[in-house]
Backbone bond lengths (Angstrom), bond angles and torsions (degrees), N, CA, C in turn:
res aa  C-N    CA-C-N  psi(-1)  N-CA   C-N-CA  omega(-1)  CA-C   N-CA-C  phi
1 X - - - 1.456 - - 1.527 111.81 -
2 X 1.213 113.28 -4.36 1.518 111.98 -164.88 1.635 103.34 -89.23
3 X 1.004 100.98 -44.52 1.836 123.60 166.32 2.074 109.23 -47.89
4 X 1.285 97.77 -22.16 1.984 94.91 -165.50 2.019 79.49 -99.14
5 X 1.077 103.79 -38.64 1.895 114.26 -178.62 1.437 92.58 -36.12
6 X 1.576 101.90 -65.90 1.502 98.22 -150.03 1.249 106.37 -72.37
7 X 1.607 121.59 -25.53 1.171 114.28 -166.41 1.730 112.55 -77.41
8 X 1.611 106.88 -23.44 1.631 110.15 179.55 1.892 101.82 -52.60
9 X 1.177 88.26 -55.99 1.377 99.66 -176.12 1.486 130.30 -39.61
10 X 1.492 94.77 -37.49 1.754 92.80 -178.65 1.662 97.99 -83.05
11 X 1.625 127.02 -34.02 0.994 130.54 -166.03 2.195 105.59 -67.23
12 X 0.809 86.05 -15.81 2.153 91.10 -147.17 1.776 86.40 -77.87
13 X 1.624 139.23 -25.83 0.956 124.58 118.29 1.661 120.29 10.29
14 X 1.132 115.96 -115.80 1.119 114.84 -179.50 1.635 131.14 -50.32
15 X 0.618 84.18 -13.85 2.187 85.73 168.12 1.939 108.85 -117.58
16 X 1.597 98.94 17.71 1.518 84.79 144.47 1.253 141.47 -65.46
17 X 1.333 133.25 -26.97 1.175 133.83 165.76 1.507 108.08 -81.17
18 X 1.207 137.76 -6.88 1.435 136.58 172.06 1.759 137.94 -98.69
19 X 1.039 129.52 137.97 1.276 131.13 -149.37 1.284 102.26 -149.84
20 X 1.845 126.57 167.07 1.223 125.84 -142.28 1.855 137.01 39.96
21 X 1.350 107.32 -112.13 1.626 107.32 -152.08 1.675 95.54 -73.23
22 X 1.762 134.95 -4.06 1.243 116.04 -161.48 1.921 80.98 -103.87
23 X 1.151 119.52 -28.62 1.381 92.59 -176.03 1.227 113.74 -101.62
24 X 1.274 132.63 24.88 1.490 139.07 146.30 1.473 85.14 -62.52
25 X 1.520 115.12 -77.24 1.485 118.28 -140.81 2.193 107.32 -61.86
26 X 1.385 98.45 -21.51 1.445 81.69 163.60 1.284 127.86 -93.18
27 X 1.984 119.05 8.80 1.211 106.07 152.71 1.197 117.11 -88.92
28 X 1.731 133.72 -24.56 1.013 122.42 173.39 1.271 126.47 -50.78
29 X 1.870 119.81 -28.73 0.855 106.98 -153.24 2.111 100.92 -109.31
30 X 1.738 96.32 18.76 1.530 117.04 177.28 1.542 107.17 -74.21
31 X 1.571 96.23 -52.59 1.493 125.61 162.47 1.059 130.23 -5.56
32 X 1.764 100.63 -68.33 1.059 126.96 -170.01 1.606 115.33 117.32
33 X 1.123 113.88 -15.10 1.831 107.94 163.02 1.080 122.76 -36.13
34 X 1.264 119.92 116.83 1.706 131.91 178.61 1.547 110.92 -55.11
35 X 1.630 117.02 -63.83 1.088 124.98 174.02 1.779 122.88 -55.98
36 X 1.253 96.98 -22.54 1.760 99.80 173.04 1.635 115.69 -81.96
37 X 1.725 94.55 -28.08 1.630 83.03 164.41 1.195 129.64 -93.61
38 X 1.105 118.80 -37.57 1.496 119.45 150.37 1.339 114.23 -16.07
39 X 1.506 110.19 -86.53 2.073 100.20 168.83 1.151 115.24 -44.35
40 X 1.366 126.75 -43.75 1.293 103.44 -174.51 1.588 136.86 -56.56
41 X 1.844 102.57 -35.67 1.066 126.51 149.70 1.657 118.38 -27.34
42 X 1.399 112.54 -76.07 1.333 128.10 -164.17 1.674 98.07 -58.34
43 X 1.282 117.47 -59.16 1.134 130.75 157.25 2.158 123.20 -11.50
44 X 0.986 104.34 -35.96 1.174 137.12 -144.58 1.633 95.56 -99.66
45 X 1.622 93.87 -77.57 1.307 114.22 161.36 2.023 130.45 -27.61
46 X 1.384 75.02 -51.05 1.752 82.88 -166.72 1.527 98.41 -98.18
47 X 1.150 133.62 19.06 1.442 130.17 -172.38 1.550 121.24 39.40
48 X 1.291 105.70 44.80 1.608 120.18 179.46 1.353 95.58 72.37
49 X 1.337 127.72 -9.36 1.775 115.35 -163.04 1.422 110.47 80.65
50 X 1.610 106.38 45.99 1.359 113.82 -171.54 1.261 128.42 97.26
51 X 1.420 128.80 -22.48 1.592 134.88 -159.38 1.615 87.24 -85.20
52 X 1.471 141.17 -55.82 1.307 129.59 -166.86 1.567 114.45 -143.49
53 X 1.597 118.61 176.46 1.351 103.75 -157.62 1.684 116.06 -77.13
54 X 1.249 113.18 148.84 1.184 104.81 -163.03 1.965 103.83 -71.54
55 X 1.014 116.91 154.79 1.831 124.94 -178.45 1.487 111.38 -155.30
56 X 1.511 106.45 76.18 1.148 124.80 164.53 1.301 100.30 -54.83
57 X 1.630 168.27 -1.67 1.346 134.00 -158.66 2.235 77.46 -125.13
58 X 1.184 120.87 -25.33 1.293 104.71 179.03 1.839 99.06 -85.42
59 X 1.183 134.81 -25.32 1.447 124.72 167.21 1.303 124.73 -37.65
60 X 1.752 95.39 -34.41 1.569 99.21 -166.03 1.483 107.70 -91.41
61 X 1.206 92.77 -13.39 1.970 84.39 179.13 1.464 108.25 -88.47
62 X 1.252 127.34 -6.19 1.329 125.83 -173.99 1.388 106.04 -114.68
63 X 1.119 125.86 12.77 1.707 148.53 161.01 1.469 90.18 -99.26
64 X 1.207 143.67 -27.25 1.256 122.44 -162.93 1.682 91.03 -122.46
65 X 1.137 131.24 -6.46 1.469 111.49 137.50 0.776 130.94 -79.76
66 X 1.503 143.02 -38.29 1.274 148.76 144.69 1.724 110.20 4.01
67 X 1.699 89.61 -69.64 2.025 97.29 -177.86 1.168 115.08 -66.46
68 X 1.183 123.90 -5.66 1.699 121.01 -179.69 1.788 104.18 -82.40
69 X 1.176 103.14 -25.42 1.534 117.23 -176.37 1.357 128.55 -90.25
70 X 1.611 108.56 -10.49 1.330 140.49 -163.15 1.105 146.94 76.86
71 X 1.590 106.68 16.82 1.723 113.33 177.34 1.608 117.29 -54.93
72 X 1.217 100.75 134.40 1.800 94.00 176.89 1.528 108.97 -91.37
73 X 1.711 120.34 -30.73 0.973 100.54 160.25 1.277 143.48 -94.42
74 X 1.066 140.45 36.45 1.472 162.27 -70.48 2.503 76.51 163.64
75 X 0.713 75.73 -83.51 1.986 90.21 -175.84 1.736 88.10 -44.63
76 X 1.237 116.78 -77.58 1.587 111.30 -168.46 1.565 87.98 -36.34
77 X 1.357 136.52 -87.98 1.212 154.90 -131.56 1.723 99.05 -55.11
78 X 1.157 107.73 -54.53 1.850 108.22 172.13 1.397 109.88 -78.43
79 X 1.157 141.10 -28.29 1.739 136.41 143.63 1.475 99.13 -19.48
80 X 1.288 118.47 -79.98 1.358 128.92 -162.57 1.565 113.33 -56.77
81 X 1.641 119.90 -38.10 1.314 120.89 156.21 1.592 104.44 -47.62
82 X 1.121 128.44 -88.33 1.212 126.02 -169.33 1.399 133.65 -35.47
83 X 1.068 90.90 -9.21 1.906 104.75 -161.80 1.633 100.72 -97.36
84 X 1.593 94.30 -41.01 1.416 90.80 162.73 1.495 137.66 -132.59
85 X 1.362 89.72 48.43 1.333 113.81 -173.21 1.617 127.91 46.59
86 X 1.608 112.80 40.12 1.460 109.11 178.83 1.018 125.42 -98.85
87 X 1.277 121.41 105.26 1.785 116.21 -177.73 1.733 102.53 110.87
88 X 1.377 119.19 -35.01 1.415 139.64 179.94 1.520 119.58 -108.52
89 X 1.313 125.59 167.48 1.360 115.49 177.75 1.529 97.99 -96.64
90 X 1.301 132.04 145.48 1.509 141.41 -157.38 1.569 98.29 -71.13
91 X 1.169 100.93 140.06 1.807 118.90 173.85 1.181 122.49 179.98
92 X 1.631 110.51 78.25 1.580 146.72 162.64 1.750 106.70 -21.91
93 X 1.378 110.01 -70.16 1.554 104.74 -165.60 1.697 101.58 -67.89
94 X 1.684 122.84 -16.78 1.899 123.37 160.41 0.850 97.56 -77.83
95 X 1.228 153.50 -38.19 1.703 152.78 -174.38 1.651 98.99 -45.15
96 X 1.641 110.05 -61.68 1.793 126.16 -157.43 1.859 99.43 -79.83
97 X 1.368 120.42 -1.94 1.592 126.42 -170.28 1.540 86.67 -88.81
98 X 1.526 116.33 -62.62 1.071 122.24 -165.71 1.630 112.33 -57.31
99 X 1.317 107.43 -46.04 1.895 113.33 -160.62 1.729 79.04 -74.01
100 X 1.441 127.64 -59.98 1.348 118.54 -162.34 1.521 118.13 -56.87
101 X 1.382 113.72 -18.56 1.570 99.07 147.69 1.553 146.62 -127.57
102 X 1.514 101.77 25.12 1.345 127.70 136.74 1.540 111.73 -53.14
103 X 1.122 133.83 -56.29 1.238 141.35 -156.58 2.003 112.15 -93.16
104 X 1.338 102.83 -43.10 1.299 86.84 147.52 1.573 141.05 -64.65
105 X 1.523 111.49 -33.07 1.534 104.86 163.12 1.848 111.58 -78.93
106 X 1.008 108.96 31.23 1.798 113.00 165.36 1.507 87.28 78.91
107 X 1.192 148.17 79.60 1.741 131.08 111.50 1.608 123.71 -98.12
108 X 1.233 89.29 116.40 1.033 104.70 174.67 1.854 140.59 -31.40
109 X 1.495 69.69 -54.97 2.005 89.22 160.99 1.770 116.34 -68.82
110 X 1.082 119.37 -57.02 0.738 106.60 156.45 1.352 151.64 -32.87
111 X 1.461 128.56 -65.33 1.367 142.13 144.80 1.394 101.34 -47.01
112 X 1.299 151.50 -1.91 1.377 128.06 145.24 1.643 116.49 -110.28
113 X 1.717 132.90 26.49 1.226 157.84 -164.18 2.089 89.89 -130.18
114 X 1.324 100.80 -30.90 1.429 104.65 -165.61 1.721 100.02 -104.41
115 X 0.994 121.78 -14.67 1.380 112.66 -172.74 1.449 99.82 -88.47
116 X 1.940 103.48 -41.35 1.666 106.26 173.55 1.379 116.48 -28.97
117 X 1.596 88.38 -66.47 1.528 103.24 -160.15 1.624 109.65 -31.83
118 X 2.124 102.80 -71.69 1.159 104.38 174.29 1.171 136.58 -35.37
119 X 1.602 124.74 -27.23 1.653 137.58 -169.15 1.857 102.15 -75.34
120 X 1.295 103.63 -25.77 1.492 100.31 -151.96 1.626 109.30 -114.72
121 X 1.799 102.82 -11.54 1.210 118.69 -156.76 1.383 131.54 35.88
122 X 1.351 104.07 78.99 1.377 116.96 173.44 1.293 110.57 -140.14
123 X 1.396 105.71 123.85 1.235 124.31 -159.66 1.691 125.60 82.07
124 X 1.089 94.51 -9.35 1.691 110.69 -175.59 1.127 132.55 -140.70
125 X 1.640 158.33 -162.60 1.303 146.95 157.61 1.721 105.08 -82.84
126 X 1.236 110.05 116.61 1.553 107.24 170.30 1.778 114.36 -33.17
127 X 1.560 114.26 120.98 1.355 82.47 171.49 1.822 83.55 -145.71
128 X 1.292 126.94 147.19 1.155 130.96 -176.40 1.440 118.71 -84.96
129 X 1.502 108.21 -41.21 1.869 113.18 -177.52 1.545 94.76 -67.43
130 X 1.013 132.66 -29.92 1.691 137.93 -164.09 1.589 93.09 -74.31
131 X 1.191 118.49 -50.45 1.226 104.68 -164.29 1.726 124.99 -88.22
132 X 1.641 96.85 -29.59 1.414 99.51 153.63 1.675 110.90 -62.61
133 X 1.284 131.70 -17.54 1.666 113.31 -176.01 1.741 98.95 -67.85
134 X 1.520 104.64 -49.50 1.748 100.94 -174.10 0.932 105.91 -74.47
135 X 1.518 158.68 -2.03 1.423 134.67 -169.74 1.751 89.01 -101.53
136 X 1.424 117.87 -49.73 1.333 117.10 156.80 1.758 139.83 -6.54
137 X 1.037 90.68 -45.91 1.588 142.86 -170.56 1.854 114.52 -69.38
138 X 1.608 92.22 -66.95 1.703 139.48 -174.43 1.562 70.05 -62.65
139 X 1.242 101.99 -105.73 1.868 123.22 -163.01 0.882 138.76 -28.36
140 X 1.514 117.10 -20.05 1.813 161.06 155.05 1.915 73.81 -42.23
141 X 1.402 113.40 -78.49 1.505 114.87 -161.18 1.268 126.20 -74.33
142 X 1.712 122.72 -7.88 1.328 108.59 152.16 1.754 81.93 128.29
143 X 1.389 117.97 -7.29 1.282 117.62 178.96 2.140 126.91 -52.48
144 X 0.864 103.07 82.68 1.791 107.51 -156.20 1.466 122.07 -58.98
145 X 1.356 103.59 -5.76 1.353 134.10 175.96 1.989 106.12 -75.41
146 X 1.376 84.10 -63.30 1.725 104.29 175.86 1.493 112.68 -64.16
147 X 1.333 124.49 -18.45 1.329 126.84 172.83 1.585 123.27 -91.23
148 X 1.271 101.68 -27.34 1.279 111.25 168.95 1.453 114.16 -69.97
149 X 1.346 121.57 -51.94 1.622 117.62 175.57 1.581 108.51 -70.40
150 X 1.458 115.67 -19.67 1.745 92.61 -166.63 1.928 95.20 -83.41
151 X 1.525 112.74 -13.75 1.255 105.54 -179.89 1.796 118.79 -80.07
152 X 1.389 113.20 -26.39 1.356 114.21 144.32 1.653 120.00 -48.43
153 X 0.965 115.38 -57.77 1.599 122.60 175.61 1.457 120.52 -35.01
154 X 1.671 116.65 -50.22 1.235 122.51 148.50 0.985 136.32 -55.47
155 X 1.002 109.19 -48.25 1.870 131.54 -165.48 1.794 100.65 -59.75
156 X 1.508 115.35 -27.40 1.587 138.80 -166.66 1.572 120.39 -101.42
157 X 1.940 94.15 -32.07 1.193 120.08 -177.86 1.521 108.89 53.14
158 X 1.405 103.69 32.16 1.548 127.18 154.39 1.985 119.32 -62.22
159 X 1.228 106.05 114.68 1.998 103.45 176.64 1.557 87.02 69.29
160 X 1.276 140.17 2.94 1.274 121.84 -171.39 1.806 126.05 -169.44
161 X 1.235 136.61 119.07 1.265 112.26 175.40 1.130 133.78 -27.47
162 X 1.507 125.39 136.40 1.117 122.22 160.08 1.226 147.19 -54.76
163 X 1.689 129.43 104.96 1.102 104.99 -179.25 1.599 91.20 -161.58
164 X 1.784 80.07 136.50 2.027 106.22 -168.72 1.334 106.74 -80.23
165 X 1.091 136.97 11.28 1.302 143.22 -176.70 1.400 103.48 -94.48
166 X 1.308 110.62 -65.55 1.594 121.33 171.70 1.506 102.97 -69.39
167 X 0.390 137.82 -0.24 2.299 120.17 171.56 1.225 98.35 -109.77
168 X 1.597 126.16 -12.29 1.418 122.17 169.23 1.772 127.56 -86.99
169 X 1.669 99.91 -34.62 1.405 123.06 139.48 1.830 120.45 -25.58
170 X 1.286 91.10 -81.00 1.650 108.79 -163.61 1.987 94.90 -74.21
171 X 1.271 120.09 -27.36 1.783 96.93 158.83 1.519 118.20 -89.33
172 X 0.921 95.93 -20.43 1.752 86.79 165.67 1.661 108.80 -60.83
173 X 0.990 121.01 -46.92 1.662 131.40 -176.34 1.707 104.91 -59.56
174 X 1.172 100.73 -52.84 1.581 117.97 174.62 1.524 105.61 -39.83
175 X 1.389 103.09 -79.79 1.666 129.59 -163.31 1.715 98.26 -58.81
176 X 1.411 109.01 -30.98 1.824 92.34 176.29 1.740 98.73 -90.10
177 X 0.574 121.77 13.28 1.683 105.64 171.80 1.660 102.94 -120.34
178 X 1.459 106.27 35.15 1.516 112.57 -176.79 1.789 140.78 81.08
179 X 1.104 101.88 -15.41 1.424 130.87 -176.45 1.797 102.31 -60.80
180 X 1.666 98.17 101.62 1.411 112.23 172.53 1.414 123.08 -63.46
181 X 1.122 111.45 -35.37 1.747 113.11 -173.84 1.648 105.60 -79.97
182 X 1.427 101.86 -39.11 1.963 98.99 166.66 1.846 126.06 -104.57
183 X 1.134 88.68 37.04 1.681 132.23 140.08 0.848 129.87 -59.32
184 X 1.584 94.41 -89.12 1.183 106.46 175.71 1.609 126.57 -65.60
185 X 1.185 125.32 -16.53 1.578 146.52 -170.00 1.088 88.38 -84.81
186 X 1.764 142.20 -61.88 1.377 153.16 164.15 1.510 95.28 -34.63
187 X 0.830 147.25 -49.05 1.308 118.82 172.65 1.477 142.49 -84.44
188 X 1.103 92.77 -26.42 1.559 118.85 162.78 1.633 111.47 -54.48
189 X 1.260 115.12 -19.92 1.698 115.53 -168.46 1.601 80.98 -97.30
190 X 1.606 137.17 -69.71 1.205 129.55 167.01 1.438 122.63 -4.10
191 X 1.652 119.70 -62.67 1.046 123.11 -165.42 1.503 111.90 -102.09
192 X 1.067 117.50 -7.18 1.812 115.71 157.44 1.504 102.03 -90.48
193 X 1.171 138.15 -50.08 1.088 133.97 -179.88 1.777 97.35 117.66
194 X 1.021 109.12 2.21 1.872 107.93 -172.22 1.779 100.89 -63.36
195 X 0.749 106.37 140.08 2.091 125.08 165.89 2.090 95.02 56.25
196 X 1.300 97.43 14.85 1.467 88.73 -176.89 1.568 113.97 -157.19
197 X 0.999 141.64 177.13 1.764 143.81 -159.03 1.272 68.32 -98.34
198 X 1.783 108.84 136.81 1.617 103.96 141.90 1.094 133.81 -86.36
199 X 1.510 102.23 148.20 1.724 113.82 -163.16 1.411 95.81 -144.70
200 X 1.490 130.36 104.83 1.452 136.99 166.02 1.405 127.46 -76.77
201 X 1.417 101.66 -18.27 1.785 98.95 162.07 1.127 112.55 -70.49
202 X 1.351 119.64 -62.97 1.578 131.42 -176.94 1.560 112.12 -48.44
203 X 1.510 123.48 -40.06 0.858 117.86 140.77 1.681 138.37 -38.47
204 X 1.155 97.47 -72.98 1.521 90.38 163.33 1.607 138.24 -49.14
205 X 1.040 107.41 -23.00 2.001 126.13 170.42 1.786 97.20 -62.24
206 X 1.487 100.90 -50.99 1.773 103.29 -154.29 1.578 85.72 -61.94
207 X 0.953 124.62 -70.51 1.397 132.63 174.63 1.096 124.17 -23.14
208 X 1.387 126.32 -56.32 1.720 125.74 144.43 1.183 126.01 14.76
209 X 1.934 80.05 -79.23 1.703 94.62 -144.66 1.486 93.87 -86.25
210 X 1.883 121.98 -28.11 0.922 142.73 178.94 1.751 96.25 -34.65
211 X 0.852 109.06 -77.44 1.745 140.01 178.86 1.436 112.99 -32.31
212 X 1.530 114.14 -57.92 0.991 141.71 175.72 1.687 116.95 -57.52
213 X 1.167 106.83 -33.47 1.860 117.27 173.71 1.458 122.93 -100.22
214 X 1.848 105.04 -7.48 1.458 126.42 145.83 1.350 103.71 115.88
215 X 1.798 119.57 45.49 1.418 83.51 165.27 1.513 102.00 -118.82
216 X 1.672 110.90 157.16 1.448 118.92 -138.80 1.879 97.21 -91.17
217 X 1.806 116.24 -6.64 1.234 85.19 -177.21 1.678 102.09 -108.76
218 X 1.491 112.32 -12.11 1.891 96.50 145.10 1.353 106.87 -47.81
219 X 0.778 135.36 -88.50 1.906 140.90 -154.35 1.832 85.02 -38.00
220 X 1.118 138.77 -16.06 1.586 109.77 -173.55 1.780 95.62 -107.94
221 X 1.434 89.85 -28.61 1.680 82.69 178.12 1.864 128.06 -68.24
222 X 1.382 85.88 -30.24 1.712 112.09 176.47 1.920 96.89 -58.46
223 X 1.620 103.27 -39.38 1.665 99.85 -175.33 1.531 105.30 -58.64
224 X 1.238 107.28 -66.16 1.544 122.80 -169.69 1.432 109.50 -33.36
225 X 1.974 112.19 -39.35 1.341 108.34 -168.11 1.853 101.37 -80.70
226 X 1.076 88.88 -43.22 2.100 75.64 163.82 1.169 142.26 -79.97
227 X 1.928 116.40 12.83 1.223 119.77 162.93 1.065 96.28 -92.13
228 X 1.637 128.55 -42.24 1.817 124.79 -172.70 1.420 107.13 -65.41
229 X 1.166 123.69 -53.33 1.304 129.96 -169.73 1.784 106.34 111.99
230 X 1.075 107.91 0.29 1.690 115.16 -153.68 2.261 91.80 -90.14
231 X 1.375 83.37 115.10 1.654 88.32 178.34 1.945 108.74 113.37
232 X 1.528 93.09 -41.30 1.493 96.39 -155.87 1.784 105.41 -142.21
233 X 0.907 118.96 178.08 1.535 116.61 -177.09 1.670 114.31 -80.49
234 X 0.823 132.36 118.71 1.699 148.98 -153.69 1.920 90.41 -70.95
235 X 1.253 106.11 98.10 1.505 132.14 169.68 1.367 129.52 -95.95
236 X 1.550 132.98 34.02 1.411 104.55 -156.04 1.270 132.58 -63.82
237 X 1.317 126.69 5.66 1.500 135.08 145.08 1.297 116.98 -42.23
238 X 1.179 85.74 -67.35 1.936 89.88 -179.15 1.608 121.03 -53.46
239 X 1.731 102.11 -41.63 1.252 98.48 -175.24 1.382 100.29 -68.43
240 X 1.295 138.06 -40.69 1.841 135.85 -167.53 1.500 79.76 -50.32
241 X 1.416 124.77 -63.45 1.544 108.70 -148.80 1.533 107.72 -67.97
242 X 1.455 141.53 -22.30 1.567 133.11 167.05 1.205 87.73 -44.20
243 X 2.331 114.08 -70.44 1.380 94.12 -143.46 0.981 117.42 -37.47
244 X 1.515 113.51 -45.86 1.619 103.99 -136.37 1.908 98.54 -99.16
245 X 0.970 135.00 0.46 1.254 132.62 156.95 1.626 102.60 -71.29
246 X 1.226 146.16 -39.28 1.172 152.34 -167.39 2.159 98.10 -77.90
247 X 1.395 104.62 -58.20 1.739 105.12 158.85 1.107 104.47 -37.11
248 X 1.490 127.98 -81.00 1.737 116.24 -157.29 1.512 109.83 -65.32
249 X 1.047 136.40 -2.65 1.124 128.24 154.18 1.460 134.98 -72.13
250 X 1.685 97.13 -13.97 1.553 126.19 168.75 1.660 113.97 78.46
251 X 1.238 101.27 56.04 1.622 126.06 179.23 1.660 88.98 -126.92
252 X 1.955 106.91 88.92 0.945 114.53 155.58 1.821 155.73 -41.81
253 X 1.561 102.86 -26.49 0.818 110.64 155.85 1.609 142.59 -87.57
254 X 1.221 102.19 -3.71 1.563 130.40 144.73 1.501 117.04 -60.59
255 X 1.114 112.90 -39.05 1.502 107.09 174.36 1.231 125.81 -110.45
256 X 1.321 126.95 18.18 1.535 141.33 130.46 1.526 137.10 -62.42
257 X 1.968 76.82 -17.79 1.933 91.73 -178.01 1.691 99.07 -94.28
258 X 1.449 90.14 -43.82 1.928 101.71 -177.10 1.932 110.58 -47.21
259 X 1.356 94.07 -64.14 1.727 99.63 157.76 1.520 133.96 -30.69
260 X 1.149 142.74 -47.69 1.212 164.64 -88.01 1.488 81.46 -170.45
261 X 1.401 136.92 -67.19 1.624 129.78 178.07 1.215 98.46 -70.18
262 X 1.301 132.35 -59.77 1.523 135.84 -166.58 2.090 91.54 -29.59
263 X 1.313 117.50 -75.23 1.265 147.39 -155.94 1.809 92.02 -53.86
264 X 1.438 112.62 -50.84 1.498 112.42 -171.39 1.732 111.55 -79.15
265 X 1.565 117.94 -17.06 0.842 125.13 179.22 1.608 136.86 -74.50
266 X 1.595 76.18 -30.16 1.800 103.97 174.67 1.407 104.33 -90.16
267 X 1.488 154.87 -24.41 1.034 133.14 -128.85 1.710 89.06 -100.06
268 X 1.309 119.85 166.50 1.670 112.15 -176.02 1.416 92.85 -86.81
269 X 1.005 143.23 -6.96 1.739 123.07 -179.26 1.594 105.65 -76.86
270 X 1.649 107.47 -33.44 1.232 106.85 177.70 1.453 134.09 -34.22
271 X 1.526 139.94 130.78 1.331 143.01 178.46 1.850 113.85 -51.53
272 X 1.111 91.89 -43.16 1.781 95.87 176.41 1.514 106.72 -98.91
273 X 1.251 118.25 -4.15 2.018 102.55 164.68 1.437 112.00 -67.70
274 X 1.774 86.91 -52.72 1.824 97.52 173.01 1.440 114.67 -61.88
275 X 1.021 148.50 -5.62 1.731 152.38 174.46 1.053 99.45 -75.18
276 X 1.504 125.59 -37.57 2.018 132.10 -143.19 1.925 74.08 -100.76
277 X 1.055 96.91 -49.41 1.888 98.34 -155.88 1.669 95.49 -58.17
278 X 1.352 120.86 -35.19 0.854 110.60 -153.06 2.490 106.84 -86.78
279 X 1.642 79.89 -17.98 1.751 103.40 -168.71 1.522 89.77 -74.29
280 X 1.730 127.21 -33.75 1.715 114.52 -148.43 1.539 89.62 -113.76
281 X 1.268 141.17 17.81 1.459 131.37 -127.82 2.029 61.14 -136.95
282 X 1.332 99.60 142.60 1.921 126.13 -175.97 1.918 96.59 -71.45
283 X 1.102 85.78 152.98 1.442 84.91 171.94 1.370 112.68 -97.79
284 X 1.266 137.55 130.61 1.198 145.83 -175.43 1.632 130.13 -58.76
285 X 1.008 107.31 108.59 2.200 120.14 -165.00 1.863 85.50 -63.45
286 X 1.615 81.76 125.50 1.894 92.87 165.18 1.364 116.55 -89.82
């Protein structure tokens, strides 16, 4: 207890200006509550989410009391220190000890921190069936992270047969629990028609909103559908403006398309130069 003393102490600093649920939770977690240190940890980590300075090296000691007490996620949470060295000095193959048995007692994060690993081999031997088993696992629980890669996994027939039905499944699951990157993939199956009837409006909607909450390769795909016309009414205004909002975001191939309209847009043979010439051009005295 003399060790949690000293450590309140350096911490209580920072929750001088704070009152209620954070200084319950640093007596709970004086106590000895697993789950209070755990938050407190995370807490720690993320700098309240702005309220105080962030101190990754006291996170990690209260992640590592946490596990003496039995938090399971408490282990994911110092995995992830270790893995990338925050608060700790970095150590990948201690990183995969920790997530690998976080994830056998069911965390979720974990078993999708652990399936990574395996997919990418880091910290471990690349192995693909391994990592589809944990994301499998993850996604079983609603994990949207883990659903998004195991639907790549199919979609690649990577660690697993192929099949577009299921990677269209598991981003649909993804994309309704908010998930931008299988969003955008959710629409992409729409508008090829892969694991799903094609439908280019509906496509075009996912893309929208996709676009709309910022991810930069909807915003180029949303262009394409208003230079083709395919989904939506054929705009090439509109589409220049995806591209090139999708460019400054620095999604290069957005700004090869933005270029390329920019150039067709300006030229006087063009259909919409002559529209502008014809909208700014005086009206003629009878």
């Amino acid at each position: 207890m003399k060790f949690l003393a000293k450590l309140a102490l350096c911490f209580l600093p920072f929750l001088a200006c704070y009152a209620g649920h954070y200084e319950d939770l640093l007596k709970k977690a004086q106590s000895g509550d697993a789950a209070a240190q755990n938050e407190l940890g995370e807490y720690l980590a993320s700098g309240g989410h702005g309220e105080i300075q962030v101190n990754h090296e006291y996170a990690a000691i209260w992640w590592q009391e946490a596990i003496k007490n039995g938090s399971i996620r408490a282990l994911t949470n110092y995995g992830c220190a270790l893995y990338v060295g925050s608060g700790v000095p970095r150590n990948e193959p201690q990183a995969i000890t920790y997530w690998t048995e976080a994830a056998k007692r069911g965390d979720p994060e974990a078993q999708y921190f652990l399936g990574s690993a395996y997919c990418n081999g880091l910290g471990v031997m690349r192995d693909y069936p391994t990592a589809v088993f944990w994301w499998d696992r993850s996604a079983k629980q609603g994990n949207h992270r883990a659903q998004n890669n195991l639907a790549f996994a199919y979609a690649k027939g990577q660690g697993v047969d192929k099949d577009l039905k299921k990677a269209f499944s598991l981003w649909k699951e993804s994309a309704e629990s908010g998930n931008l990157v299988a969003q955008n993939y959710l629409g992409l199956c729409y508008f090829t028609g892969d694991g799903v009837e094609k439908d280019e409006v509906k496509a075009v909607a996912i893309w929208t909103n996709a676009a709309e909450n910022g991810n930069v390769e909807a915003l180029r795909h949303l262009g394409i559908c208003y230079s083709t016309g395919k989904g939506i009414s054929k705009d090439m205004n509109k589409a220049f403006a995806c591209f090139s909002k999708a460019a400054r975001a620095g999604d290069k191939e957005a700004a090869k398309y933005a270029e390329e309209l920019r150039i067709d847009l300006t030229s006087p043979s063009s259909d919409t130069a002559k529209q502008k010439e014809q909208e700014v051009a005086p009206a003629k005295k009878n």
